[in-house]
N, CA, C and O atoms as a Tinker XYZ file with bonds, in Angstrom:
   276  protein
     1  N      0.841000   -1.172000    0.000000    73     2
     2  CA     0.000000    0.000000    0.000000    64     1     3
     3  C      0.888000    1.238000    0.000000    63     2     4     5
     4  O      1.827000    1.381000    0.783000    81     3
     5  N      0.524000    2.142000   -0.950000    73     3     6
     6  CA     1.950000    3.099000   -1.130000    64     5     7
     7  C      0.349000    4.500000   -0.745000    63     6     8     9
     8  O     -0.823000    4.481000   -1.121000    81     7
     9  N      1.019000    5.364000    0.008000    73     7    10
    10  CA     0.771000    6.613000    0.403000    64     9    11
    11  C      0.949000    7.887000   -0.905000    63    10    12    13
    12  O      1.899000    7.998000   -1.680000    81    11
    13  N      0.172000    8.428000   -0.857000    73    11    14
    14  CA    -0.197000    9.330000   -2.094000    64    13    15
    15  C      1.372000   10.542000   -1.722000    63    14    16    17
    16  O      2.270000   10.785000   -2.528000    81    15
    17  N      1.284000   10.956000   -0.653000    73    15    18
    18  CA     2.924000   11.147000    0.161000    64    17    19
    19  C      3.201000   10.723000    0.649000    63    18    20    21
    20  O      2.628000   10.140000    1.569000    81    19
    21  N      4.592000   10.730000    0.278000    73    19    22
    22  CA     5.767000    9.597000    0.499000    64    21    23
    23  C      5.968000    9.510000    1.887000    63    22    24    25
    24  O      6.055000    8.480000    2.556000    81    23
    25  N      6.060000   11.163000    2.419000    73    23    26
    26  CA     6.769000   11.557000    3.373000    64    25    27
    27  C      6.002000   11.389000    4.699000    63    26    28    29
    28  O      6.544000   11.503000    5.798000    81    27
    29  N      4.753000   11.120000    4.517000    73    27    30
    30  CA     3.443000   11.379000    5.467000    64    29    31
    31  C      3.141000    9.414000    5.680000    63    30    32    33
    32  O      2.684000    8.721000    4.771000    81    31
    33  N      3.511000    8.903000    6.995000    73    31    34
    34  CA     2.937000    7.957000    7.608000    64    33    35
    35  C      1.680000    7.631000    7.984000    63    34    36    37
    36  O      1.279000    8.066000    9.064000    81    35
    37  N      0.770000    6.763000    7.125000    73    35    38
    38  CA    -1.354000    6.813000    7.702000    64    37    39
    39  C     -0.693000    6.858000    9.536000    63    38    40    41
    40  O      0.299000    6.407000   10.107000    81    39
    41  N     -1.979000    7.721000    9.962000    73    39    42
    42  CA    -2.093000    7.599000   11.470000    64    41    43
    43  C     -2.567000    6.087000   11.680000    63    42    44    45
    44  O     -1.916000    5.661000   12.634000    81    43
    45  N     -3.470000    5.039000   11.170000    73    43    46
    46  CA    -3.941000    4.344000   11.583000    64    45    47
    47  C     -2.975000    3.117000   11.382000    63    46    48    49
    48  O     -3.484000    2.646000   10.364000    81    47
    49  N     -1.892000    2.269000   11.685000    73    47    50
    50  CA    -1.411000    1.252000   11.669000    64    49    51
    51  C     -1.820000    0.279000   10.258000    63    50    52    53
    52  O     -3.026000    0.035000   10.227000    81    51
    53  N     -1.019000   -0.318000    9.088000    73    51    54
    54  CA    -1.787000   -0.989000    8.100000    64    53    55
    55  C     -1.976000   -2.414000    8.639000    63    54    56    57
    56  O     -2.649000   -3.152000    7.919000    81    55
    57  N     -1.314000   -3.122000   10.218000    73    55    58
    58  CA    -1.397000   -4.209000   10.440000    64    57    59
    59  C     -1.187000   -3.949000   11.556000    63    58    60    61
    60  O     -0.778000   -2.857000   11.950000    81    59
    61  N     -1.512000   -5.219000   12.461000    73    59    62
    62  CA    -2.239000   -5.004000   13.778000    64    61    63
    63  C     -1.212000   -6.576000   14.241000    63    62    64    65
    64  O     -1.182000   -7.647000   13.636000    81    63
    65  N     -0.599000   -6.243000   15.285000    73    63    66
    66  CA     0.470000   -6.831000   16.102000    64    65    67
    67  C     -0.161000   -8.003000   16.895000    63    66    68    69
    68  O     -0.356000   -7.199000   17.806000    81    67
    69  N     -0.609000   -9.043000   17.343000    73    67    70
    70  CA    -0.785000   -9.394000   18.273000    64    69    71
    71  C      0.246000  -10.873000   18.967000    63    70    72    73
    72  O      0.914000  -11.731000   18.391000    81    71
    73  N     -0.005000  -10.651000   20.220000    73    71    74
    74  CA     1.423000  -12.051000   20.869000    64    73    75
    75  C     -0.385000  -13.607000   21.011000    63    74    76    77
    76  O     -1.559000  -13.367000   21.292000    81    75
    77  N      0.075000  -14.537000   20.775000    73    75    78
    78  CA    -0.910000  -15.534000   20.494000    64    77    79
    79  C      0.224000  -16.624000   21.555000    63    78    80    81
    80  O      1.418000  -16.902000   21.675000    81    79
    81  N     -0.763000  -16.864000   21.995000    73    79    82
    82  CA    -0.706000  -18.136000   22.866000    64    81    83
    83  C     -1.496000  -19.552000   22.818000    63    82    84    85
    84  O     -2.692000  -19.704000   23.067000    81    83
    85  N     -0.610000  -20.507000   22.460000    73    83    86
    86  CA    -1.467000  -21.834000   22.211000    64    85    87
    87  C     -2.433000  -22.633000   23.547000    63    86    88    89
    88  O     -1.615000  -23.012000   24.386000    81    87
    89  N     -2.991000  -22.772000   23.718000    73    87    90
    90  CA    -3.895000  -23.478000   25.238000    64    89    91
    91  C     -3.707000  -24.869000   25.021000    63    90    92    93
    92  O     -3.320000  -25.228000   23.909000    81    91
    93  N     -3.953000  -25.829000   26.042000    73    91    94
    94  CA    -4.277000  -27.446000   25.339000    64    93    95
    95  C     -5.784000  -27.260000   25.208000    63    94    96    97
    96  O     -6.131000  -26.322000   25.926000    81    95
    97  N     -6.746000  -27.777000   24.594000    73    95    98
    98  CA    -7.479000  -27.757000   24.262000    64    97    99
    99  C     -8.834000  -26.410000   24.535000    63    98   100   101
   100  O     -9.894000  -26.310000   25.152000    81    99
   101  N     -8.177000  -25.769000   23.856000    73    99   102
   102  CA    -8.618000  -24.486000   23.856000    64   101   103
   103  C     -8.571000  -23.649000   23.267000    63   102   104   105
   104  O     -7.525000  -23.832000   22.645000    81   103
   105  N     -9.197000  -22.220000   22.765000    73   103   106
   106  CA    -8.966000  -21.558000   21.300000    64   105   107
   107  C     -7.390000  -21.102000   22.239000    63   106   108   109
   108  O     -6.835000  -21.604000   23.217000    81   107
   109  N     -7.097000  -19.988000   21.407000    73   107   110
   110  CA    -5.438000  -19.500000   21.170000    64   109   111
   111  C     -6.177000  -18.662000   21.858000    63   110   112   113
   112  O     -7.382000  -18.446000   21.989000    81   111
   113  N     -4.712000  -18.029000   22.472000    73   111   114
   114  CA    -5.223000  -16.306000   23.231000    64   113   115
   115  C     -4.759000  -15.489000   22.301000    63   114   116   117
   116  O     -3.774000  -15.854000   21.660000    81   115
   117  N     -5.341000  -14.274000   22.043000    73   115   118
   118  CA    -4.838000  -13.600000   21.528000    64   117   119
   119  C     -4.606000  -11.863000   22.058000    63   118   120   121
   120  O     -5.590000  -11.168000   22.309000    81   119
   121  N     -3.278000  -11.359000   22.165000    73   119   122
   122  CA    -3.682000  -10.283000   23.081000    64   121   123
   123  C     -2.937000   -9.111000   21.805000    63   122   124   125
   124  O     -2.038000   -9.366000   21.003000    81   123
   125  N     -3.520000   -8.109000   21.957000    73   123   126
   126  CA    -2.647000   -6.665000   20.630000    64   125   127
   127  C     -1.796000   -6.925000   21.837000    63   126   128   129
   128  O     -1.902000   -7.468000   22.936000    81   127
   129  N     -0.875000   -6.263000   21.098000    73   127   130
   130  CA     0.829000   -5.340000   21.408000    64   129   131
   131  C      1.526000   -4.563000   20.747000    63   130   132   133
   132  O      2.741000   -4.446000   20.905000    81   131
   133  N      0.652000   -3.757000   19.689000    73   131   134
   134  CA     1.573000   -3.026000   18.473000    64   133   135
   135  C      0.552000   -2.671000   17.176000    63   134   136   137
   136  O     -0.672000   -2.702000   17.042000    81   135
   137  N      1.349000   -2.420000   16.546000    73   135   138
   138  CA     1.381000   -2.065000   15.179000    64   137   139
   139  C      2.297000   -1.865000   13.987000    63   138   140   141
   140  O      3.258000   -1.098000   14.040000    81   139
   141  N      1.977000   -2.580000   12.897000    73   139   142
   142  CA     2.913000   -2.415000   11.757000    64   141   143
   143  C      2.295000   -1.263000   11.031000    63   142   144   145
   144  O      1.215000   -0.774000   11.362000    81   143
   145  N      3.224000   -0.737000    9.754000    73   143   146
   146  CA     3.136000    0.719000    8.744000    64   145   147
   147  C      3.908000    0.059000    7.683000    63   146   148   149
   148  O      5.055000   -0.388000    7.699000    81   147
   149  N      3.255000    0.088000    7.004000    73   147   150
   150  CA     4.061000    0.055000    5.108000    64   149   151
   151  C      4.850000    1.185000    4.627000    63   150   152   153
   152  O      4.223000    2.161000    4.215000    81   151
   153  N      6.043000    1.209000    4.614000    73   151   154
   154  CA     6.712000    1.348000    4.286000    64   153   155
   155  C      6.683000    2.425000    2.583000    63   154   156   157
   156  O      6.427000    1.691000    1.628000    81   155
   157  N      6.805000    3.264000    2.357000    73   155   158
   158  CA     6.093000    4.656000    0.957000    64   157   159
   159  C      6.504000    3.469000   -0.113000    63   158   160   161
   160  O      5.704000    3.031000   -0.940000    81   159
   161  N      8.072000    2.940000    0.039000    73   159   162
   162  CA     8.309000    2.022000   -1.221000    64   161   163
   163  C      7.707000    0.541000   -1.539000    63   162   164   165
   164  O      7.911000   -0.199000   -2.501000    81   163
   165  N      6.899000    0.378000   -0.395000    73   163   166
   166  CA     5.921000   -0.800000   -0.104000    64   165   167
   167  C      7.122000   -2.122000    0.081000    63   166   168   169
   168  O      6.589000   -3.213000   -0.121000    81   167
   169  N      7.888000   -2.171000    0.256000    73   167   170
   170  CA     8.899000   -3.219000    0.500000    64   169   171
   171  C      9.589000   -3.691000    1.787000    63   170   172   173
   172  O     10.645000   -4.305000    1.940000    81   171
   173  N      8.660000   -3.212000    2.695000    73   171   174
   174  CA     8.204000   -3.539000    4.224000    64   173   175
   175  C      7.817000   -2.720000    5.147000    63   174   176   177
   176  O      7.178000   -1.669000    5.086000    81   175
   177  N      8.254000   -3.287000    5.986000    73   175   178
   178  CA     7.355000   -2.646000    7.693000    64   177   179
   179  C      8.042000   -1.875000    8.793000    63   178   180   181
   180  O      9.217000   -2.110000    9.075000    81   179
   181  N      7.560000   -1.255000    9.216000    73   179   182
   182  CA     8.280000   -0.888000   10.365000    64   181   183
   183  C      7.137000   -1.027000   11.775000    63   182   184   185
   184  O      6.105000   -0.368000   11.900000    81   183
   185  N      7.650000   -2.044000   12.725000    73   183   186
   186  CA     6.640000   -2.587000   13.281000    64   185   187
   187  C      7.162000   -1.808000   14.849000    63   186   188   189
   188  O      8.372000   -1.682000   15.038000    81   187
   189  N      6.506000   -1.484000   15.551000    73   187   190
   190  CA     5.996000   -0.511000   16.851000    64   189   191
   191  C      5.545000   -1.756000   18.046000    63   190   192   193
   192  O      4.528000   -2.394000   17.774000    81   191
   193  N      6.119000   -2.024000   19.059000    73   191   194
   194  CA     5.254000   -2.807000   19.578000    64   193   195
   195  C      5.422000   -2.455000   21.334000    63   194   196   197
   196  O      6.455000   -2.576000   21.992000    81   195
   197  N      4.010000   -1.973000   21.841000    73   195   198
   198  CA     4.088000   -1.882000   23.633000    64   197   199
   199  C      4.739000   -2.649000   24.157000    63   198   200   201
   200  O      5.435000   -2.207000   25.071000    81   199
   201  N      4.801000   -3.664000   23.943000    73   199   202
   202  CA     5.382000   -5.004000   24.725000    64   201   203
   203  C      5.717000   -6.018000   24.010000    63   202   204   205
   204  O      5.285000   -6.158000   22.866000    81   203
   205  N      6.771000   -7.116000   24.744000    73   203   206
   206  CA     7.586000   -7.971000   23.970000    64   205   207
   207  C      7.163000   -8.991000   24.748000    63   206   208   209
   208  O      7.116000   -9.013000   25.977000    81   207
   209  N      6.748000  -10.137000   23.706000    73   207   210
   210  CA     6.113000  -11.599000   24.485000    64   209   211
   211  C      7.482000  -12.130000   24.864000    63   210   212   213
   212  O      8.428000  -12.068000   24.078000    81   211
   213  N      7.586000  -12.715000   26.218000    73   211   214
   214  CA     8.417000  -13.706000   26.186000    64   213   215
   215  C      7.901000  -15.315000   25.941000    63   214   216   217
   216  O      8.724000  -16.208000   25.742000    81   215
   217  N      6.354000  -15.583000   25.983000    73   215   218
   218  CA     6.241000  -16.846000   25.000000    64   217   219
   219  C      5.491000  -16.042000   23.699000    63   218   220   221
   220  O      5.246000  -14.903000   23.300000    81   219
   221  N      5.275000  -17.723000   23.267000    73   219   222
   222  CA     3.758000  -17.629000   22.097000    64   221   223
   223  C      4.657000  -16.971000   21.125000    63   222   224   225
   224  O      5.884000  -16.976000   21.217000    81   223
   225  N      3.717000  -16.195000   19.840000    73   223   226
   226  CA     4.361000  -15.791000   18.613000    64   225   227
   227  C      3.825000  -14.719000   18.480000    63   226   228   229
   228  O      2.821000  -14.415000   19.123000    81   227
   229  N      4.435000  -13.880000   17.555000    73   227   230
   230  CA     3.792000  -12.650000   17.239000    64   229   231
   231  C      2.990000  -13.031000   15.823000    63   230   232   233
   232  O      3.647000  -13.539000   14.914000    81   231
   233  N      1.742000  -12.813000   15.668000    73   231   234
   234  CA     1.449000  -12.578000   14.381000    64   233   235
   235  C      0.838000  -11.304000   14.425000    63   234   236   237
   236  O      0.145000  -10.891000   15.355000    81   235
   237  N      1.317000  -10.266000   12.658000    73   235   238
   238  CA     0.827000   -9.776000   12.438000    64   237   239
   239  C     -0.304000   -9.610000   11.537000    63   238   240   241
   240  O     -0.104000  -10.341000   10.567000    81   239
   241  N     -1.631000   -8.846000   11.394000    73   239   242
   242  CA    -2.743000   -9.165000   10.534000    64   241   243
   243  C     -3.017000   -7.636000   10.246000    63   242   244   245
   244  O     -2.587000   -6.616000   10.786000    81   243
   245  N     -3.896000   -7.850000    9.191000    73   243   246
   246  CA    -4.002000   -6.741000    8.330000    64   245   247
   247  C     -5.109000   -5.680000    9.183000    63   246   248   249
   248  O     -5.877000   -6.291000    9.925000    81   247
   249  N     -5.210000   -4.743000    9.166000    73   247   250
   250  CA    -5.544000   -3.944000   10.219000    64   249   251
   251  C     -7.047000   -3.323000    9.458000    63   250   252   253
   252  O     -7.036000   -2.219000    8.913000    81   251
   253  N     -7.957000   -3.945000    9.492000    73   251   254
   254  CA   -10.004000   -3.812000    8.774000    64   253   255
   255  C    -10.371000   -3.158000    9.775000    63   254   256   257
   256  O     -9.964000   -3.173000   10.936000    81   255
   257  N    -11.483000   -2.346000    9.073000    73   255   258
   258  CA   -12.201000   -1.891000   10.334000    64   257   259
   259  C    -13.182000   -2.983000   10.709000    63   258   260   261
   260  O    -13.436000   -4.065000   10.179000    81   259
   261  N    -13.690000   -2.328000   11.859000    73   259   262
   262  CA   -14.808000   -3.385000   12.919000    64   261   263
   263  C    -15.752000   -3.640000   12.117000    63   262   264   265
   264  O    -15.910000   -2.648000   11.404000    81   263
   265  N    -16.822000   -4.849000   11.724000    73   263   266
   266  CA   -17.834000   -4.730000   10.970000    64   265   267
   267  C    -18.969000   -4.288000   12.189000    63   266   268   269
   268  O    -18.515000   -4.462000   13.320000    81   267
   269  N    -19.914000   -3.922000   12.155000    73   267   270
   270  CA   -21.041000   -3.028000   13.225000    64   269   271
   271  C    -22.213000   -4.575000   12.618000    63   270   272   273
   272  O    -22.388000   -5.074000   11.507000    81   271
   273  N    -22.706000   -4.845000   13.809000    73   271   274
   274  CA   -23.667000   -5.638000   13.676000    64   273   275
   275  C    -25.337000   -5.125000   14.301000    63   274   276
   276  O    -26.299000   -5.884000   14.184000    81   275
């Protein structure tokens, strides 16, 4: 996703950080910790994150708005 200016970062994060934790039989936890930004030349990220998991994994996901039900 390339920015109409180069120079100007979206305020809103293009991907959404979270640390995931596996359970035994149980969904995954999933908690935010961050945010990624694309990069003007679109050839990566520069990722921001409150806190650093010491387990589990980081995945990052693409940052949608809420659907309203």
């Amino acid at each position: 996703m390339r920015n109409s200016n180069s120079n100007i970062r979206p305020k809103l994060p293009t991907h959404i950080a979270y640390q995931v934790e596996d359970r035994e039989g149980q969904k995954s936890f999933w908690t935010r910790i961050g945010g990624a930004w694309t990069h003007s030349d679109g050839n990566g990220l520069t990722l921001q994150l409150a806190s650093m998991p010491l387990s589990g994994r980081i995945t990052l996901r693409v940052n949608q708005p809420k659907k309203k039900s």
